[in-house]
C-alpha positions in Angstrom: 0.7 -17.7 15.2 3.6 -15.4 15.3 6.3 -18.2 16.4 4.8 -20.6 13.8 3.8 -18.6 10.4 5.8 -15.6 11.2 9.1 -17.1 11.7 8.7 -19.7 8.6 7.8 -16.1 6.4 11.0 -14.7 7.9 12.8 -17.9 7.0 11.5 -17.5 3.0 12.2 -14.0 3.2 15.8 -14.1 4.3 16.2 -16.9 1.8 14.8 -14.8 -1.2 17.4 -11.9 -0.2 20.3 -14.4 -0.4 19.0 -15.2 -4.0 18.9 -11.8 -4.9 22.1 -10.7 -3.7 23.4 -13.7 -5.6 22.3 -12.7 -8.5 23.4 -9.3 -8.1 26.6 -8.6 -11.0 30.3 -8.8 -10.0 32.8 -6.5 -9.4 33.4 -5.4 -13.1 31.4 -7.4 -14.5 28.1 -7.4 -16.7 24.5 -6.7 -14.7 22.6 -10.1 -14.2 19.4 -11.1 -14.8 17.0 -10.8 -11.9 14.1 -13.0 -12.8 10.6 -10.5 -11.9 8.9 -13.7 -10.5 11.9 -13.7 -7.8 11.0 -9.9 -6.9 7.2 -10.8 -6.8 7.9 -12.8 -4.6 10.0 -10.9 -2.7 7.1 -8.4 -2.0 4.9 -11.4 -1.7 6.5 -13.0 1.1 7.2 -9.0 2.6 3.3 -8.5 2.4 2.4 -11.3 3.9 4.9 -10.7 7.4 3.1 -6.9 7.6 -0.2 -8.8 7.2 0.6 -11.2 10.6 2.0 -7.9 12.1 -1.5 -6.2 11.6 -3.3 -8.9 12.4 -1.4 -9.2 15.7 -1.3 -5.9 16.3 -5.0 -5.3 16.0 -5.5 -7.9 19.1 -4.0 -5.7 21.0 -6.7 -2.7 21.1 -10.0 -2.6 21.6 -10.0 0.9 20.2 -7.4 3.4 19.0 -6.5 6.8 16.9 -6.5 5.8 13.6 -3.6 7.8 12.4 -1.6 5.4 15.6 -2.4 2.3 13.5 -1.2 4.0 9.8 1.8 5.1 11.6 2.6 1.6 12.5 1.7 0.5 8.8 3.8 3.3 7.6 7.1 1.5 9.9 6.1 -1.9 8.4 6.3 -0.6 4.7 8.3 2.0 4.6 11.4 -0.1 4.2 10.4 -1.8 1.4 9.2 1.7 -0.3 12.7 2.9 0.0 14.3 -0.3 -1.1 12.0 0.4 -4.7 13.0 3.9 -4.5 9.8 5.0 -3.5 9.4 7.9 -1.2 6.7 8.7 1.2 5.3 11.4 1.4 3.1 11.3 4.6 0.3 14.0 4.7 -2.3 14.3 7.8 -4.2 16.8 8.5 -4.5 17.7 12.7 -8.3 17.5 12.7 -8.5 13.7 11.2 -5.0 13.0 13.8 -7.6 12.5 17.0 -10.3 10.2 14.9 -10.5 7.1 16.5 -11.9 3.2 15.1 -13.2 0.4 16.6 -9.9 -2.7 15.8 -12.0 -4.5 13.1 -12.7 -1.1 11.4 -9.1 -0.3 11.9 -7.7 -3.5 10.1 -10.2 -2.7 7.4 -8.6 0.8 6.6 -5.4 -0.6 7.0 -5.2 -3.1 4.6 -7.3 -1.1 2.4 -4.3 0.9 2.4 -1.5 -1.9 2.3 -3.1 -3.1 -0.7 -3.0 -0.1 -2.3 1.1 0.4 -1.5 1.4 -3.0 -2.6 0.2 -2.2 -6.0 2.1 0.9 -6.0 5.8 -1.6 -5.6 4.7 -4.2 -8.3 2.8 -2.1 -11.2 2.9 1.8 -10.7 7.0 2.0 -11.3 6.4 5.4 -8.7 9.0 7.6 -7.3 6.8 8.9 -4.8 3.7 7.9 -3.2 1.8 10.2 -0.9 -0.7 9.4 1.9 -3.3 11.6 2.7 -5.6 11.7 5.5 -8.2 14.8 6.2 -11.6 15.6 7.4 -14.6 16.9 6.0 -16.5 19.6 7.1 -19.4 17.0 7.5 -17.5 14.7 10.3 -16.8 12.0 7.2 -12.9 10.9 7.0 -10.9 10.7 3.6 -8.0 8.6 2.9 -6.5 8.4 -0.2 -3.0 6.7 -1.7 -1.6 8.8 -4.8 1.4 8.0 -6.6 3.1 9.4 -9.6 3.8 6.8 -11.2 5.1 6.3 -14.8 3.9 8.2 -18.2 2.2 5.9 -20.7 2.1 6.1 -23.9 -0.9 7.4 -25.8 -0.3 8.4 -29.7 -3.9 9.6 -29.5 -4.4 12.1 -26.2 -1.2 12.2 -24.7 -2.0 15.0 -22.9 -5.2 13.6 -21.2 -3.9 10.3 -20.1 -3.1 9.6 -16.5 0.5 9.3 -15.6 -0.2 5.7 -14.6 -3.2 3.4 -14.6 -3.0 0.4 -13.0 -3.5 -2.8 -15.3 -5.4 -4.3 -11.9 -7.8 -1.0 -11.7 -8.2 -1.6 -15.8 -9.3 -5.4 -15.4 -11.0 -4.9 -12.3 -8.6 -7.2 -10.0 -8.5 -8.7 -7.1 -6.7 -6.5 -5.6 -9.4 -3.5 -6.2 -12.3 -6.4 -5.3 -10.8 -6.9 -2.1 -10.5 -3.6 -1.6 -14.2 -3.1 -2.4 -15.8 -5.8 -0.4 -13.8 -4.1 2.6 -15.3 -0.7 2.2 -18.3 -2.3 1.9 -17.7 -3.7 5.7 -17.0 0.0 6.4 -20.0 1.6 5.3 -17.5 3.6 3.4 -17.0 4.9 -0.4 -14.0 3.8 -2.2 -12.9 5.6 -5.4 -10.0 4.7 -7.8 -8.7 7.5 -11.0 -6.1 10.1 -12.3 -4.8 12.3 -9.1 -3.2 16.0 -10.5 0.3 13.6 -9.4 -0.9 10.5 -11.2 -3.1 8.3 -10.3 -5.0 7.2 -6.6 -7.3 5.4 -4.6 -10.1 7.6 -1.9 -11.9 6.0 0.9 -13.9 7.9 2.1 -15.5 6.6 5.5 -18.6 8.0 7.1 -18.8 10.3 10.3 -18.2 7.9 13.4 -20.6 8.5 16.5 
């Protein structure tokens, strides 16, 4: 699997960059065009390599410290954060740092979270996205993915509106369906709305035995 689909997914990925960087302007002259279907995908092609990573990296363990797993998500997208000019902010409290996840629950969480960074790149236009992970005083686990992403405008209550809302989250999209149905698989609650930064998506997942 990772000779086979990852290396053909490196291959379209190198060859989007050389497009890009072709259409990038010349020396003195006017800014060029960059078509958004050739940055979706971009991302698309980037989403699906840490997808195969995940996937292979969740083989690996049987079991494992959940904040060992985001820390590997956080290498994998990181990159591609910074390249959007996108910071992460990476918050984790030292109580939820020891919690550990049986590997299908793990992958769960993890794209859970991917899809929610993937959102953040292609509709939030963010400057920084934080990640939060803490417990509660119950044994239950919250994760959440906040960004601050760009003011809308709102001629009626300008002041009330969230600084972004995802058109996904508004039409009920795939994206938020999928990340629904995996909750679901969790046991767990997942909640999407205006953060004090902007706006956010909360899983919160039941105490583990």
């Amino acid at each position: 699997m990772h000779d086979g689909r990852g290396g053909r997914l490196v291959a379209a990925l190198a060859l989007t960059s050389l497009v890009s960087r072709q259409s990038a302007a010349p020396l003195g002259g006017a800014p060029r065009q960059v078509d958004e279907p050739l940055r979706d995908q971009k991302l698309t092609l980037e989403d699906c390599l840490v997808e195969l990573r995940l996937a292979l990296d969740s083989l690996e363990h049987d079991r494992r410290p959940l904040i060992e797993a985001l820390a590997e998500l956080r290498f994998r997208v990181e990159p591609s954060l910074r390249a959007s000019g996108v910071r992460l902010v990476w918050q984790v409290a030292d109580a939820a740092s020891t919690v550990e996840l049986p590997a299908a629950d793990t992958l769960h969480v993890l794209r859970i979270v991917r899809e929610a960074l993937t959102n953040v790149l292609k509709h939030a236009h963010a400057s920084v996205v934080w990640l939060r992970l803490e417990s509660r005083a119950n044994g239950a686990l919250s994760l959440a993915v906040v960004d601050n992403g760009v003011q809308q405008p709102d001629l009626e209550s300008p002041a009330t509106l969230p600084l972004f809302v995802p058109q996904s989250m508004l039409r009920g999209g795939r994206g938020l369906a999928n990340m629904q149905r995996r909750a679901q698989a969790l046991s767990a609650e997942l909640t999407s709305g205006p953060q004090d930064e902007g706006w956010g998506i909360t899983l919160l997942l039941p105490p583990r035995a």
